[in-house]
C-alpha positions in Angstrom: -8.6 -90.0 -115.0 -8.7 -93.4 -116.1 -12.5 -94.1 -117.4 -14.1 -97.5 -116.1 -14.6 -99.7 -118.9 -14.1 -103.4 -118.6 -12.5 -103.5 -121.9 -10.1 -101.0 -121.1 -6.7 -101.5 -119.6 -6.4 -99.6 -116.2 -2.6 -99.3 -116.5 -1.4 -98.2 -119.9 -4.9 -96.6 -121.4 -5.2 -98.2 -124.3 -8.2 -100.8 -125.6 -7.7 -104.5 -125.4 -9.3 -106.0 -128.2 -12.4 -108.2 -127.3 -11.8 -111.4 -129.3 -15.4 -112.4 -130.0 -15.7 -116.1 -131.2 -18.1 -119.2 -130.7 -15.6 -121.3 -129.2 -17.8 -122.1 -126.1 -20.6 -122.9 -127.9 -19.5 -125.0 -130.4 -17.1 -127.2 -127.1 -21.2 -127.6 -125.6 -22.1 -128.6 -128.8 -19.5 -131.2 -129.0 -20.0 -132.5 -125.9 -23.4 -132.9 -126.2 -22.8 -135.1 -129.1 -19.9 -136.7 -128.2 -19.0 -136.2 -124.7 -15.8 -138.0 -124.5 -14.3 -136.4 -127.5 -12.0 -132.8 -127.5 -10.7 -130.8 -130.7 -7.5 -129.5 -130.9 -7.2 -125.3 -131.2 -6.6 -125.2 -134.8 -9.3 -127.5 -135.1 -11.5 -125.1 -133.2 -10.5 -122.3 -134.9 -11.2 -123.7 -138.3 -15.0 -125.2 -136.8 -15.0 -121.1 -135.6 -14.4 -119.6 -139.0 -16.9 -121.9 -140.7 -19.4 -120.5 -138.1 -18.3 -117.1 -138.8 -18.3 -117.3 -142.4 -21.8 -119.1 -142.2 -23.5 -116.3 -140.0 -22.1 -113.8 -142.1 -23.5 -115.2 -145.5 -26.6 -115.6 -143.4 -26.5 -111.9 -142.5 -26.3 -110.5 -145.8 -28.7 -112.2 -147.6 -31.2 -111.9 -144.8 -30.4 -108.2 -145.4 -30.6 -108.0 -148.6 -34.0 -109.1 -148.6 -35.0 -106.6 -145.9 -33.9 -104.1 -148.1 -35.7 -105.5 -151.1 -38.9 -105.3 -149.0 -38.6 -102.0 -147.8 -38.4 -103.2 -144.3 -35.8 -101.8 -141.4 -36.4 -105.0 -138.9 -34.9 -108.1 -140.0 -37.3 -111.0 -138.6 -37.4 -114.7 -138.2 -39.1 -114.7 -141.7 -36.4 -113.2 -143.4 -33.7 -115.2 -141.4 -35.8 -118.3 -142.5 -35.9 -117.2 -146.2 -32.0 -116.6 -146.1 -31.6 -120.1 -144.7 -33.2 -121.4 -147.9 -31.7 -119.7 -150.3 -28.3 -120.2 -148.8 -28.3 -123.7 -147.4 -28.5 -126.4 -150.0 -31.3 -129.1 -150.3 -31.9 -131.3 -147.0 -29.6 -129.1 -145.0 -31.7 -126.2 -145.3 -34.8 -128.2 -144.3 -33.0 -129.1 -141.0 -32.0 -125.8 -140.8 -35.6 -124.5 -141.0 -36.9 -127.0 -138.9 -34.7 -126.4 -136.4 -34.6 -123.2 -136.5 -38.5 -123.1 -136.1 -38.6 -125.5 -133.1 -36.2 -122.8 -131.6 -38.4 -119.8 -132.0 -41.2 -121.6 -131.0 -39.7 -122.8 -127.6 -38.5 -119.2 -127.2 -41.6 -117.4 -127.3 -43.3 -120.5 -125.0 -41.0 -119.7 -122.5 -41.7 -115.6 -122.8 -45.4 -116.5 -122.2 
């Protein structure tokens, strides 16, 4: 008996591999700011490995300073510290600000 798992192929058994990317985000981002414009796949898949690469970095040194404060939650302060330490200059004040208008919204809308 074949288990029911979406991921799973019914016929031959074996896993299909769930290509996790941020295409579809970053094609709402782009049409947001430019709606009339498209991007190419290998442009999308370089915009998708800078996203990657970005969130990774992101990860780790949000990490690392959990870790450094003996904490086992990673939260919004340590994502915002990360940001800063990561980002250079003006980018990282966007960053932050935009990153605090989205939290902000997010709990508003939980209330």
């Amino acid at each position: 008996p074949i288990p029911c798992v979406p991921w799973q192929s019914q016929t031959s058994g074996q896993y299909q591999r769930r290509v996790h990317g941020y295409n579809i985000y970053i094609y709402k981002v782009l049409k947001q700011v430019y709606p009339e414009m498209g991007m190419s796949k290998k442009a999308m898949s370089i915009m998708n490995s800078f996203v990657q690469d970005t969130f990774e970095r992101l990860a780790a040194e949000a990490g690392k300073l959990c870790k450094m404060n003996n904490k086992h939650t990673m939260d919004a302060r340590a994502v915002q510290t990360s940001v800063r330490l990561v980002f250079p200059g003006e980018l990282a004040k966007h960053a932050v600000s935009e990153g605090t208008k989205a939290v902000t919204k997010f709990n508003s809308s939980r209330a």
